[in-house]
C-alpha positions as a Markdown table, in Angstrom:
| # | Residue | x | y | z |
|---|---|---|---|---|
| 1 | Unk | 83.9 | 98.3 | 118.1 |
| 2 | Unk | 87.2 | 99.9 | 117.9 |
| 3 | Unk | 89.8 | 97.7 | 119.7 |
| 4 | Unk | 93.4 | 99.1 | 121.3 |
| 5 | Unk | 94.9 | 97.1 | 118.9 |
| 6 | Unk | 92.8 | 98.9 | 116.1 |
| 7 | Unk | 93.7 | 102.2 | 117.2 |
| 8 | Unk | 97.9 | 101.1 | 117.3 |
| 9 | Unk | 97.7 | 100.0 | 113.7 |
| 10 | Unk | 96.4 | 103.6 | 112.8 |
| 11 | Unk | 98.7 | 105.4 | 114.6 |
| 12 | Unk | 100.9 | 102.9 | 113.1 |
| 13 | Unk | 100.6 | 103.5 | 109.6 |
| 14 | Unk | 100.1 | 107.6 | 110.4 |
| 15 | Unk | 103.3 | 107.3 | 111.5 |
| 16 | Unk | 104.4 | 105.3 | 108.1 |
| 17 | Unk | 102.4 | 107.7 | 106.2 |
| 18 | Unk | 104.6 | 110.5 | 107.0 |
| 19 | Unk | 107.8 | 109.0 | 105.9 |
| 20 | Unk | 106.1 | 107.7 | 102.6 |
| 21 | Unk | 105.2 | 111.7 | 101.6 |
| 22 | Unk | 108.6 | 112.7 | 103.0 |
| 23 | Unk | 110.5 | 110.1 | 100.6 |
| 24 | Unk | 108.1 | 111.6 | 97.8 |
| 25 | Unk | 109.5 | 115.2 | 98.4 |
| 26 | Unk | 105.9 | 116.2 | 99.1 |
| 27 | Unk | 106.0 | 117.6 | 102.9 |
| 28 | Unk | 109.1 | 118.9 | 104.6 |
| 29 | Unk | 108.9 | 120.9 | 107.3 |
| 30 | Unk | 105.4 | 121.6 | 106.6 |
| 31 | Unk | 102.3 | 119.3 | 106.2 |
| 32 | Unk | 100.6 | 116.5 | 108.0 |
| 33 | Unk | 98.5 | 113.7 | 108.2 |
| 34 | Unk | 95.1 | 112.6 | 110.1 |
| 35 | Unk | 93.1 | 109.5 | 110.5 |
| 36 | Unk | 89.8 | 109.3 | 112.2 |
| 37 | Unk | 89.0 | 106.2 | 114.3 |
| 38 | Unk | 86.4 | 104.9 | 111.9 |
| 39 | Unk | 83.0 | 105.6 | 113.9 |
| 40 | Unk | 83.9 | 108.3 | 115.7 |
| 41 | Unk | 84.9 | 111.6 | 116.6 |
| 42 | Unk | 88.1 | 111.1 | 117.6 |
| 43 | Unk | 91.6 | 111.9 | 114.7 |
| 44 | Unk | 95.3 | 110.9 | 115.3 |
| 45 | Unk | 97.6 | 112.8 | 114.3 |
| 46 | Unk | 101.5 | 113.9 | 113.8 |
| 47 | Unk | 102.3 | 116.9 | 116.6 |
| 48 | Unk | 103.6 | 119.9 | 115.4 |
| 49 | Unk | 107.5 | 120.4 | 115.1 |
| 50 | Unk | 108.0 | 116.8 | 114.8 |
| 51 | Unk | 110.5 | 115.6 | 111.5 |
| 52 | Unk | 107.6 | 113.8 | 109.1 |
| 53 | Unk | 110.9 | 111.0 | 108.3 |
| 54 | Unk | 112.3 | 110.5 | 112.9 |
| 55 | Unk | 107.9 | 110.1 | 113.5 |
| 56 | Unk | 107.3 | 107.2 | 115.2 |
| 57 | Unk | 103.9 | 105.6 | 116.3 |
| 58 | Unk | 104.1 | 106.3 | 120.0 |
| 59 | Unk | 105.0 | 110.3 | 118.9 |
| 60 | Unk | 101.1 | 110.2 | 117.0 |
| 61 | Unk | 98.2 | 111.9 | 119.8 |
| 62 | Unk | 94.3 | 112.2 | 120.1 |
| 63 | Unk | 92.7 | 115.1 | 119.0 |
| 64 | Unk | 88.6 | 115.0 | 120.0 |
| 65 | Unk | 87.2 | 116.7 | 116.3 |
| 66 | Unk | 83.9 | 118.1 | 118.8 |
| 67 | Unk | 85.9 | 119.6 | 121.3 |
| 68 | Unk | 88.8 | 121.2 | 119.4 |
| 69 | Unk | 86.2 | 123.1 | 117.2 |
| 70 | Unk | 84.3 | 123.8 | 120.1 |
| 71 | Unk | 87.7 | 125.3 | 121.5 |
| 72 | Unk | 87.7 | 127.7 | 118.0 |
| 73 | Unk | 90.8 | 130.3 | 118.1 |
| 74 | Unk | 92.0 | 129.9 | 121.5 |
| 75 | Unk | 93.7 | 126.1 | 120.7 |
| 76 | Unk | 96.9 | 127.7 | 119.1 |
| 77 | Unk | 98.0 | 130.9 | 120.2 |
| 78 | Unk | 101.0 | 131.8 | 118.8 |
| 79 | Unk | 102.5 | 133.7 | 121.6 |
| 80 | Unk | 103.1 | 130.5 | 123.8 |
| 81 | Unk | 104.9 | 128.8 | 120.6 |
| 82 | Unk | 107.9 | 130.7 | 120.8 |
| 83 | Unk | 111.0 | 129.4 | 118.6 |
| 84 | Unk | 111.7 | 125.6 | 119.3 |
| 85 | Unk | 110.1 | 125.6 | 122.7 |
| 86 | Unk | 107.3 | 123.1 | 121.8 |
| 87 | Unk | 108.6 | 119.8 | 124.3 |
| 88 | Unk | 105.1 | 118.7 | 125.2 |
| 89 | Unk | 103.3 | 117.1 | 121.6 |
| 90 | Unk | 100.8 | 119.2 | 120.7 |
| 91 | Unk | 98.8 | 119.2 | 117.5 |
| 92 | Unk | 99.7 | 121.0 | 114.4 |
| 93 | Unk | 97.9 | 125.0 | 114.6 |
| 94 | Unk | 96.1 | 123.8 | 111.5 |
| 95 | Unk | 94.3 | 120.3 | 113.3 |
| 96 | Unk | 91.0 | 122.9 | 112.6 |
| 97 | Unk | 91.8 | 122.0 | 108.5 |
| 98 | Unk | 91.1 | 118.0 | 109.5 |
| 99 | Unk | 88.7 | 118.5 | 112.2 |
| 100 | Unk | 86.2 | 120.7 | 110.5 |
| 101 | Unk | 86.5 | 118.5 | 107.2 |
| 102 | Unk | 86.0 | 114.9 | 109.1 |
| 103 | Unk | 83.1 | 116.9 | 110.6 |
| 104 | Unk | 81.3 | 117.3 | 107.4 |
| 105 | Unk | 82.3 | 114.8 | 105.5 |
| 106 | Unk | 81.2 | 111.4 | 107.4 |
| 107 | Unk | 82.8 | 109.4 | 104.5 |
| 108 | Unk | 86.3 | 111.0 | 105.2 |
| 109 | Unk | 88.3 | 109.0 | 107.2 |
| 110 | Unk | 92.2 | 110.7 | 106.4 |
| 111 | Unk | 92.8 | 114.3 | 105.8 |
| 112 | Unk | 96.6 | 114.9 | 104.3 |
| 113 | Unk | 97.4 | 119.0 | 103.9 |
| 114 | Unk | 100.9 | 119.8 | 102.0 |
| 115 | Unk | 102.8 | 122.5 | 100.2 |
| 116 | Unk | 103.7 | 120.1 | 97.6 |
| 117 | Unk | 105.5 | 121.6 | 94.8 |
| 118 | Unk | 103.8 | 121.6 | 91.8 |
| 119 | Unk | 100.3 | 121.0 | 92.5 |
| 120 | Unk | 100.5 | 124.2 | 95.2 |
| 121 | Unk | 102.2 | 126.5 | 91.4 |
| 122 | Unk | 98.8 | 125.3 | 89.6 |
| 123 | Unk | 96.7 | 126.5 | 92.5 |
| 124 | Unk | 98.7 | 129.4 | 92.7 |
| 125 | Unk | 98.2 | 129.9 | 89.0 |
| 126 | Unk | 94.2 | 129.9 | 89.6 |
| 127 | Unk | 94.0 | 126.4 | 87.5 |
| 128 | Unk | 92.5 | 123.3 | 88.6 |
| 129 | Unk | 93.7 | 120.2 | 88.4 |
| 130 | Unk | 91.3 | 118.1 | 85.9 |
| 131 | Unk | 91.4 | 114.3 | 84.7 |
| 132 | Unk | 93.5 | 114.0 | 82.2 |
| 133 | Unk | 95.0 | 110.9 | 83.1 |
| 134 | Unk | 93.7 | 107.8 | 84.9 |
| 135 | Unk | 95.3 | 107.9 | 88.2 |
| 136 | Unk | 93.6 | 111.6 | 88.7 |
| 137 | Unk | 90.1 | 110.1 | 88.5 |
| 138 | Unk | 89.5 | 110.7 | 92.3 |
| 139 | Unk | 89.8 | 114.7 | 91.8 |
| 140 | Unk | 87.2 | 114.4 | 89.0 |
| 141 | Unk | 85.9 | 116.1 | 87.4 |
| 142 | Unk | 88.3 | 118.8 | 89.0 |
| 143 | Unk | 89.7 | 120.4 | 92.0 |
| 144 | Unk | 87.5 | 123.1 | 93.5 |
| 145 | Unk | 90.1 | 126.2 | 94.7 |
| 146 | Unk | 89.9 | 127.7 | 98.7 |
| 147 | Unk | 90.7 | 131.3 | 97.1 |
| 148 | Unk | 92.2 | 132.6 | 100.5 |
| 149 | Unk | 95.8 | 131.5 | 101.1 |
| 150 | Unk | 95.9 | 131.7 | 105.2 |
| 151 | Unk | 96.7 | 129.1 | 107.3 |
| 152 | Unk | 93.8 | 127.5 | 108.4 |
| 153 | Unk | 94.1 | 127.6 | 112.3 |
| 154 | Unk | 90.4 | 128.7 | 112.9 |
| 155 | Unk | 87.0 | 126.8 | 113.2 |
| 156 | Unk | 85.1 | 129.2 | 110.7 |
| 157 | Unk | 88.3 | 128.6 | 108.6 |
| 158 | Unk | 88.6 | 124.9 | 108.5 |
| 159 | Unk | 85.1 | 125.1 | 107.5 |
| 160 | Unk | 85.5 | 127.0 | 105.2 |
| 161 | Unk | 87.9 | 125.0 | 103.3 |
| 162 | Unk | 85.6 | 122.1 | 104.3 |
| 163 | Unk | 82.8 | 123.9 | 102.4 |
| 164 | Unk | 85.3 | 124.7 | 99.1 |
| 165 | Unk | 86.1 | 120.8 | 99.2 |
| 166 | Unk | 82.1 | 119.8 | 99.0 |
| 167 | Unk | 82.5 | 116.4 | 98.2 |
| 168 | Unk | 85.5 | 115.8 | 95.7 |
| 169 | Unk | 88.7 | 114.1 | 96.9 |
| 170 | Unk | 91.3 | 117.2 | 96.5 |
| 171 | Unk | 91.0 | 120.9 | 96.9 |
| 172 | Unk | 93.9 | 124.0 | 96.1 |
| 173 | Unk | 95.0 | 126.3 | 98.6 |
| 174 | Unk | 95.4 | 129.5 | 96.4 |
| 175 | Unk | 98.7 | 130.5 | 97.5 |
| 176 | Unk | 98.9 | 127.9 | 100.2 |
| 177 | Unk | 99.2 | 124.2 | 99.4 |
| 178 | Unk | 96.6 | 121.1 | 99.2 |
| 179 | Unk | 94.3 | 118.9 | 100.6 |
| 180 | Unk | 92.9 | 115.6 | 100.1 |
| 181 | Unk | 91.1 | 113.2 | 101.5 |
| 182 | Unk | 90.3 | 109.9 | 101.7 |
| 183 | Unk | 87.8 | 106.8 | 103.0 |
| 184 | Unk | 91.3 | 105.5 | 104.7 |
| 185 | Unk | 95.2 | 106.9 | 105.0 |
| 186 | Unk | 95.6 | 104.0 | 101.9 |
| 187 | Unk | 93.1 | 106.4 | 99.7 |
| 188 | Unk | 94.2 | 110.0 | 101.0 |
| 189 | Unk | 97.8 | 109.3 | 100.7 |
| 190 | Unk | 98.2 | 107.4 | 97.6 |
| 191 | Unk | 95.8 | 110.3 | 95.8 |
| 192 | Unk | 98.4 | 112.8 | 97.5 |
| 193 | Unk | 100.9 | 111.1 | 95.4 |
| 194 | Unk | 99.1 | 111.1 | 92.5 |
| 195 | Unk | 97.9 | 114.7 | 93.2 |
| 196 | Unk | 101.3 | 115.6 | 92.4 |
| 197 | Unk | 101.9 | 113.9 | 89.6 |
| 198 | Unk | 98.7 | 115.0 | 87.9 |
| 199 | Unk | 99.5 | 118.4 | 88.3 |
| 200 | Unk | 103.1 | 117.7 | 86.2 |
| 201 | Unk | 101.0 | 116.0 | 83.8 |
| 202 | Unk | 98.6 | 118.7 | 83.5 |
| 203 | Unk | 101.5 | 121.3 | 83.2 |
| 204 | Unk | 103.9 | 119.4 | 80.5 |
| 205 | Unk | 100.4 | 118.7 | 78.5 |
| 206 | Unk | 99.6 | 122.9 | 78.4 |
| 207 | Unk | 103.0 | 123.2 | 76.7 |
| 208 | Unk | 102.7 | 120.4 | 74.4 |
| 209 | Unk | 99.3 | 120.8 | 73.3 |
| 210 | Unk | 95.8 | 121.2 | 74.3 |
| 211 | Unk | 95.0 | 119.3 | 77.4 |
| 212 | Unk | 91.9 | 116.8 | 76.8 |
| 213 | Unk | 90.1 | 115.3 | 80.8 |
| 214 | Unk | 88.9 | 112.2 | 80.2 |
| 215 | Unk | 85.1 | 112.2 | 80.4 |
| 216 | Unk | 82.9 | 111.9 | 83.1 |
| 217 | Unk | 81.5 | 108.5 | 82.3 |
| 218 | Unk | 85.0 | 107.1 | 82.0 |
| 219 | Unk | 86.1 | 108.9 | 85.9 |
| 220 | Unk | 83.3 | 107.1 | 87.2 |
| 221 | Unk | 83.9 | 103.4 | 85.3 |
| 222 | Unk | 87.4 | 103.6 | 85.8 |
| 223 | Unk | 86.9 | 105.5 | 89.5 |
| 224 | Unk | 85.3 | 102.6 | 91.2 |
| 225 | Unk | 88.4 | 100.3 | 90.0 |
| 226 | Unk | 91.0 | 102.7 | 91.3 |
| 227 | Unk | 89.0 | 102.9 | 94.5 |
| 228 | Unk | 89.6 | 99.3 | 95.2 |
| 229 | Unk | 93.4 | 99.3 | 94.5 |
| 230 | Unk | 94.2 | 101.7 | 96.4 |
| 231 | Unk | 95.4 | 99.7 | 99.3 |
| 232 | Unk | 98.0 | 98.4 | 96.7 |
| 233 | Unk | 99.3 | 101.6 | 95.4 |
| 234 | Unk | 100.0 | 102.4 | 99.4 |
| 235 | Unk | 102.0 | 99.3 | 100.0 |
| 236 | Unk | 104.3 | 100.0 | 97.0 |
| 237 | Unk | 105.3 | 103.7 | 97.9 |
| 238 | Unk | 105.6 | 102.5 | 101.2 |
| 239 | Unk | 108.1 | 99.5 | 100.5 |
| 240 | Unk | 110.1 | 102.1 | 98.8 |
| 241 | Unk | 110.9 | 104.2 | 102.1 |
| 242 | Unk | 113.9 | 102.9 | 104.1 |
| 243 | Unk | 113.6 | 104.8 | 107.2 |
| 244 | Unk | 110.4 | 102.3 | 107.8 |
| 245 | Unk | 113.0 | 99.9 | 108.8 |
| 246 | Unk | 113.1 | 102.2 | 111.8 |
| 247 | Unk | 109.7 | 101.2 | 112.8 |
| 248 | Unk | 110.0 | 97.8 | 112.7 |
């Protein structure tokens, strides 16, 4: 049973989560981040318009995954978001992207979506990111690519992106951005980070040589160990951020 105090923590560290990918230069103005109450239908997550390094836990809402599908186009329509007139919190227009994917995928517990700089240029350039170093063993043994680069504010959309992801941890946004998910926000938004960087690998290794991915057997060995550290990797990008000290 999920408890109030359960539910705070998440929104607590949704909150934290969005200044730890705005100190990593991965999200700006764009991009957010979900976590499902574990068990249920239910998400939190960051309302649209809101600066990812001001959010606070109190400023993260509910979003019922059933019901905003159900809803379909009619739960953004962009002529009632005019300019900076958004006062009430509402959810980002692309909440369809986490809903449809926590739909499908019971296992997924945190959805992060960004434009992040480098990883977004390999999309772009029709590549996918592949293993070729250890902390990129949860995209193994690559990263499918959603071909269509639209926003995904739709049901039939967010599904299909949810159908591109099948069941590996990242996908590309051809011309769009990223996603990746996670069993918890520890998982999804340490891989963000590591998203990133293994796209810079990947990149500097084309130039230098000829990229090798580590093999499949090795993903899986050294997968399973990664898995369980993940919680660390979370706590030392987020001890980095000093706007946390605003949270406290």
């Amino acid at each position: 049973m999920t408890t109030s105090t359960d539910v705070e923590a998440l929104k607590r560290q949704v909150a934290e989560s969005s200044h730890v990918l705005d100190h990593q230069g991965l999200v700006d103005f764009h991009g957010h981040i979900s976590a499902r109450v574990p068990g249920t239908r239910v998400l939190y997550i960051k309302p649209v318009l809101r600066a990812h390094n001001q959010i606070r836990p109190e400023d993260i809402i509910a979003v019922d995954i059933d019901a905003y599908l159900a809803g379909g186009d009619a739960q953004w329509t962009p002529d009632d978001q005019r300019g900076r007139t958004i006062d009430a919190p509402v959810p980002p227009r692309e909440t369809a992207l986490h809903a449809a994917i926590m739909r499908a995928r019971p296992d997924v517990n945190s959805v992060v979506h960004t434009h992040q700089l480098v990883a977004t240029a390999v999309g772009a350039g029709n590549v996918p990111i592949r293993v070729l170093y250890n902390q990129a063993v949860p995209f193994a043994p690559e990263t499918p690519i959603y071909e269509k680069p639209d926003l995904i504010t739709t049901t039939a959309q967010g599904e299909e992106v949810a159908a591109a992801l099948g069941d590996r941890g990242a996908a590309l946004l051809r011309g769009h951005g990223v996603v990746v998910v996670g069993e918890s926000m520890d998982h999804s938004v340490s891989n963000t980070i590591y998203l990133e960087r293994a796209a810079i690998i990947q990149v500097i290794a084309s130039i230098v040589g000829t990229p090798t991915p580590l093999t499949d057997e090795y993903a899986a060995r050294f997968g399973a160990d990664w898995s369980r550290r993940a919680s660390h990797a979370y706590e030392y990008f987020r001890s980095l951020v000093p706007s946390l000290k605003t949270l406290e």
